[in-house]
N, C-alpha and C positions, 0 to 999 in steps of 0.2 A: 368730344374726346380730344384729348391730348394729344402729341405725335411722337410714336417711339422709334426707337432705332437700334440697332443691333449687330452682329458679327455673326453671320449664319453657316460662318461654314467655319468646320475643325479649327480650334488651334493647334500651331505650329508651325512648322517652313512645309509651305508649298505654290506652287506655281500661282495660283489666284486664290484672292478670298472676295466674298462679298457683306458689303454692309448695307442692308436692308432697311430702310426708312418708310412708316404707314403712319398717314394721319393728316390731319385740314391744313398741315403745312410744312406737306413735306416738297414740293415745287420751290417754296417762298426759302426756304432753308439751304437747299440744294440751288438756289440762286446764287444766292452770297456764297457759295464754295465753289461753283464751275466756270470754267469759261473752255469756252469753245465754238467752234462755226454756229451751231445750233443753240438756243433755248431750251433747257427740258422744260421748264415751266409750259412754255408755248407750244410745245408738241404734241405729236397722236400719240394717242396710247401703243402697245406694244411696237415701240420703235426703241430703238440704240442708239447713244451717241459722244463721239469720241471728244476727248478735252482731258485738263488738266483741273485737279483741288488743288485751291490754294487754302494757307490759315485766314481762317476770317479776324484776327487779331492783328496780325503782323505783314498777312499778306505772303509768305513765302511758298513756292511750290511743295507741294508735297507727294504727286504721285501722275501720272500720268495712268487715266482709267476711260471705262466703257459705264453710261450711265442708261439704264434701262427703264422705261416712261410705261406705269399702268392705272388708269386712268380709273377712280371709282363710278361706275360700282363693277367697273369688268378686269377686281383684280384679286390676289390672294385673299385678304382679307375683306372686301368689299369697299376700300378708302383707295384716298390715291396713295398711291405705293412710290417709292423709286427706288433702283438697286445702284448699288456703285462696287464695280467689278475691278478691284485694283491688283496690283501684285500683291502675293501672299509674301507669308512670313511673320516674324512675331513682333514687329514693329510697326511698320507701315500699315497695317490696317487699324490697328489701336491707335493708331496720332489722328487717321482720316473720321475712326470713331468718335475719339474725341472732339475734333473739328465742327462734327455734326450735333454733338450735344453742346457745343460753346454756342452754334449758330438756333438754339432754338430746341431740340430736339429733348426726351430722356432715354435715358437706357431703360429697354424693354426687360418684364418681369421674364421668366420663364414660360412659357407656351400663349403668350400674351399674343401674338401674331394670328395663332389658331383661336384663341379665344374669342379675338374681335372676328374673326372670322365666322363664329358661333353667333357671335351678338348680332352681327349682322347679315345673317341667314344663309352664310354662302355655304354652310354642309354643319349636318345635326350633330347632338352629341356622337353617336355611333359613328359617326363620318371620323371627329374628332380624334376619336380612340383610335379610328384607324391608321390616322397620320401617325400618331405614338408609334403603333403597333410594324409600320411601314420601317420608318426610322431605325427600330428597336427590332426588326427580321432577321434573324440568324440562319437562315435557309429558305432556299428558294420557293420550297411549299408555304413558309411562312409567308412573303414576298404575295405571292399568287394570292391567300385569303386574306392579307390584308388589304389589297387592293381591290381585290371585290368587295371589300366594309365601306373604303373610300368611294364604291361607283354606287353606293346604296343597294347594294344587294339587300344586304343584313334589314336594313333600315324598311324596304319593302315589304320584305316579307312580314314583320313584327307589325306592319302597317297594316297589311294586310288580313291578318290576325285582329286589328284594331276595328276595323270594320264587319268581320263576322263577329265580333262581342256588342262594337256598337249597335249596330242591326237585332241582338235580343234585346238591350236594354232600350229601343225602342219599342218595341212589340210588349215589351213589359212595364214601361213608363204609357205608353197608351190606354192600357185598362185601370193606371191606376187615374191616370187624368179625368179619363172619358169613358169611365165603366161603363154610363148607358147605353154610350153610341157605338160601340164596339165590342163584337162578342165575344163570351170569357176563352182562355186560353186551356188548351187542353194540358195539364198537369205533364202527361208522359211526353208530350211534346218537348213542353220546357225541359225535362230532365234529359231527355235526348239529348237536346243543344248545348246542354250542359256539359253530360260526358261529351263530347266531341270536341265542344273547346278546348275541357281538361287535354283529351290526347293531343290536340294538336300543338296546346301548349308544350305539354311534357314530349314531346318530339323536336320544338325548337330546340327546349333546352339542355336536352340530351346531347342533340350532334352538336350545339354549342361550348357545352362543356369540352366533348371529346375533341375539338375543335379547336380548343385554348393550348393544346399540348404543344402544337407548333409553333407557342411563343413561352409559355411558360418553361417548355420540357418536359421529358420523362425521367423520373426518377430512380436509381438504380441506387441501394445500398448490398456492398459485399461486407458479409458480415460473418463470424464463426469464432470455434476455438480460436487462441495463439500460437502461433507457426504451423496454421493448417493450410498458408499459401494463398491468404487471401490477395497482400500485395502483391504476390507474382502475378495473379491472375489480374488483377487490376489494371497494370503494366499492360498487360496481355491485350487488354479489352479495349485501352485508351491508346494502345499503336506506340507509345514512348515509355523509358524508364520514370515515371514520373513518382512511384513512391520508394521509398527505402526497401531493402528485400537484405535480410539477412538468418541465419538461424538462430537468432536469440528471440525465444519468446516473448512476445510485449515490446518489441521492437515500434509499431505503430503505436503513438498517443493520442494523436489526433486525429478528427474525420479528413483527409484531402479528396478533392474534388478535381472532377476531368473530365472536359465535355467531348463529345460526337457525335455525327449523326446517322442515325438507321430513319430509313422510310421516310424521308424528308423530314423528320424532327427531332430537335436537338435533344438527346440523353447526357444525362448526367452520371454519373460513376461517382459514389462517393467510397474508397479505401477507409477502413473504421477499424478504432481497435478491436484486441483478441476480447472475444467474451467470457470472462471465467473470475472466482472467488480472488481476491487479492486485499493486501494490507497498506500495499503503494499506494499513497496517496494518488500522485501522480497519475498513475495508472487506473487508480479507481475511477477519478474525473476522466480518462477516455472511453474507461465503459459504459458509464454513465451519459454520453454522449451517442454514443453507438447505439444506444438503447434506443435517445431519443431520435437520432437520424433513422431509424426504423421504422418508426412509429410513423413519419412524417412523408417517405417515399411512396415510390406508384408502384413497385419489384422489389422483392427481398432476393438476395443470391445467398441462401446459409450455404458456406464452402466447411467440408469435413475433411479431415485428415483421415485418409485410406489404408493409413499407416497405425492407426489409433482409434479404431473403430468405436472400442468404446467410449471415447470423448465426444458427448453430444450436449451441446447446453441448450436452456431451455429458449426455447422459440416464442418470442414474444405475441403477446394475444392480437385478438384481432383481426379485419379482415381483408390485412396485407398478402395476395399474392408474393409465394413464395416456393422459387425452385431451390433441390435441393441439390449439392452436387457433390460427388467423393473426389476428391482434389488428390494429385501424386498415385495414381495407380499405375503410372508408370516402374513405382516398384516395387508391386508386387505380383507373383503369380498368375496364370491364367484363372487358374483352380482358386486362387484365394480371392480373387474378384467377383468368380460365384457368390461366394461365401459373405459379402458384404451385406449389409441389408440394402433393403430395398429404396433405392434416390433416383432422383430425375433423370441424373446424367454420371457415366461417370468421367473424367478428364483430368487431364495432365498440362496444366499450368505451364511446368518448366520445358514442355515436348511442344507443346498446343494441341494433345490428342483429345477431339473431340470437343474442342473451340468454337469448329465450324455448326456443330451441332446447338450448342449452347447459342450463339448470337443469331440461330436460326428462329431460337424458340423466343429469345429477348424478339426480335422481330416480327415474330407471330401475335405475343402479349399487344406490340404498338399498336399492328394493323388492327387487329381487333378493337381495340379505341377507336382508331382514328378512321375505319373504314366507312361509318356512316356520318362522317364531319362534313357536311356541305357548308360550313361556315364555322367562324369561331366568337365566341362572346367570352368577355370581360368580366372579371369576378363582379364585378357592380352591374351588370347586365345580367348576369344569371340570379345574382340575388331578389335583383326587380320582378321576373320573370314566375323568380320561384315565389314571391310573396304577389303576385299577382293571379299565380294557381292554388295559393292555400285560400285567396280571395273567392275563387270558384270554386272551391269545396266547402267554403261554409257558405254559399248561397248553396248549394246543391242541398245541406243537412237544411237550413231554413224554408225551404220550397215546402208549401204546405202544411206548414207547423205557425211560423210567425208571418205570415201573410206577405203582398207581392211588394210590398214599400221595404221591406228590411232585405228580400233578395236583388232590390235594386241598386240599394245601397251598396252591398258587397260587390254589386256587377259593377257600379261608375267606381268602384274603390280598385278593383281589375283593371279600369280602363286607366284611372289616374297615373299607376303607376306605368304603364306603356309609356304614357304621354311624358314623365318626371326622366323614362329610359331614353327616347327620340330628344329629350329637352325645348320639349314645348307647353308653354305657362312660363308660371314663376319660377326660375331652377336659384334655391339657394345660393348665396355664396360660395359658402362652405362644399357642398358639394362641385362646383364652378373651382374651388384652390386642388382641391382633391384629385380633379383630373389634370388640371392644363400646370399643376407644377411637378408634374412628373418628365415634362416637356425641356429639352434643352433651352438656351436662352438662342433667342434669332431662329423659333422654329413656331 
């Protein structure tokens, strides 16, 4: 392999950046740019050592830094590594960049750093996603299961899993091999071991799924008639003025978006326009948007006007989780709040009567999700997962019908796909771009 190099920490002005160099010549490179008491070339691994870059062209100082020595195969990527830790800001590390790519080096693809790190076996793909996932944590629960993906939680147990299916398709590859010498398999047995995998599968991927919410999010669309208050409450719910609030109906056009967090994971708040018959163009394309952010969320909030009872538009199909709530009963009556029909909540947006009630119940929906997440998995890791269980359901219909070579088939086609999730075998390219360019560049 080649030797890349990179800028791994933020752009912009700050106290330190580092430019990361991996590959069979990254020592030889970082020669011709340092001088100081020490050699890194010559050095022990994890050690530091202080000097000066100069240009390998002209020779001129360019920064006074800290060069940090990791020796393969005991380093991030498994290659030798070097770090060079210089003042930040939005020049001086881009000239030292540069410097390193005159002297030998290229600039590193996006998640190229993790990649060779994959190539060269220092943590699987599931480890991989979990750097992403680490990086890309917007709360501290997210934080917590992403680093248990990185210590191979996740990876264990799927392993784990790998080996109670590998263990049938031996006991089942055995009779086909050696039918004489080994006596036949008892039917109900095999199906036993069947369902069992089925559950344990469908139990990974369960609290897997439920498990992805603390990085993807929960989704919340407020949605209703025009000028039933939905922007107030929206405001309400995201702690800042963030959408427009006025009394002119159809005031909102567009979906706006707001995040925060309940239960350690991040919700989203999407403000949508009003829902109702119109000729505005304009206004047509926001409800026609509103429809579709409905369609697409994890909680519907349909908000009514308490003042307007009988304005109810029709509630989109489907089986979108949806509270309902009378919005503004702040003006009206004791006796005329009887008289409303029957909704989740009732509440007052512009008071916050009965807010605390509302975000008690949005936080009832999460936990519910997320209370049996002992880990989270990746849409590409649920998909493996789940096409690894429709695997074990058409061995289960073939058991006894087309004989024990075609349910072995379906069993090693179970296992492959495990194997193609952990990324062990041949992992395409294409799927290899898929993950690691979603990865910043110097990570």
């Amino acid at each position: 392999m080649d030797t890349i190099a990179a800028i791994a920490t933020p752009a912009g002005v700050g106290g330190i950046a580092v430019i990361r160099i991996s590959g069979p010549e990254s020592f030889a490179i970082v020669r011709k740019l340092f001088r100081g008491p020490t050699d890194p070339a010559r050095a022990e691994g994890y050690t530091v050592h202080y000097g000066k870059i100069y240009d390998p062209d002209d020779h001129a100082p360019l920064d006074e830094v800290l060069v940090t020595v990791f020796r393969a195969p005991h380093s991030y990527t498994g290659e030798d590594v070097v770090e060079i830790s210089c003042h930040g800001g939005r020049v001086v590390p881009n000239l030292i960049l540069d410097a390193v790519i005159r002297a030998g080096a290229r600039l590193a693809r996006p998640g190229e750093f993790t990649e060779r790190a994959f190539l060269n076996r220092k943590m699987d793909l599931v480890q991989a996603q979990a750097v992403l996932d680490l990086v890309q944590a917007r709360t501290k629960a997210a934080v917590r299961h992403a680093f248990q993906r990185l210590q191979g939680r996740v990876s264990h147990q799927i392993e784990a899993f790998g080996e109670h299916l590998m263990s049938l398709i031996v006991e089942i590859e055995a009779r086909i091999d050696f039918e004489e010498d080994v006596p036949p398999l008892d039917p109900a047995w095999v199906q036993q071991r069947l369902e069992a995998l089925q559950e344990e599968l469908q139990t990974l991927i369960r609290s897997g799924q439920r498990g992805s919410l603390y990085f993807r999010g929960y989704r919340i669309a407020i949605f209703g008639p025009p000028n039933a208050g939905k922007s107030t409450l929206f405001n309400r719910l995201v702690g800042k003025d963030r959408a427009i609030v006025t009394e002119i109906p159809g005031t909102t056009r567009d979906v706006i978006t707001e995040e925060t967090v309940m239960e350690g994971v991040p919700v989203v708040f999407y403000d949508t326009a009003g829902l109702r018959e119109t000729q505005d163009q304009v206004e047509l394309l926001g409800v026609e948007r509103t429809r579709k952010t409905v369609e697409e969320v994890d909680l519907g909030l349909l908000v009514l006007d308490a003042t307007h009872p009988e304005v109810i538009p029709e509630v989109p199909a489907g089986d979108l989780p949806i509270l309902r709530l009378w919005n503004k009963v702040d003006l009206l009556t004791p006796e005329q709040r009887k008289q409303l029909p029957e909704a989740d909540l009732q509440v007052s947006a512009k008071t916050g009567e009965g807010l605390e009630d509302l975000r008690e119940r949005i936080q009832e929906e999460i936990r519910g999700l997320v209370g049996e997440a002992a880990f989270a998995l990746s849409a590409r890791e649920v998909h493996l997962l789940q096409s690894a269980l429709q695997d074990l359901k058409d061995a289960q219909k073939t058991l006894g019908t087309l004989g024990l070579e075609i349910v072995a088939f379906h069993l090693r086609s179970a296992y492959q796909r495990l194997q193609e999730l952990i990324g062990y075998g041949d992992i395409p390219e294409k799927i290899l771009s898929s993950i690691f360019d979603n990865f910043c560049i110097g990570k």
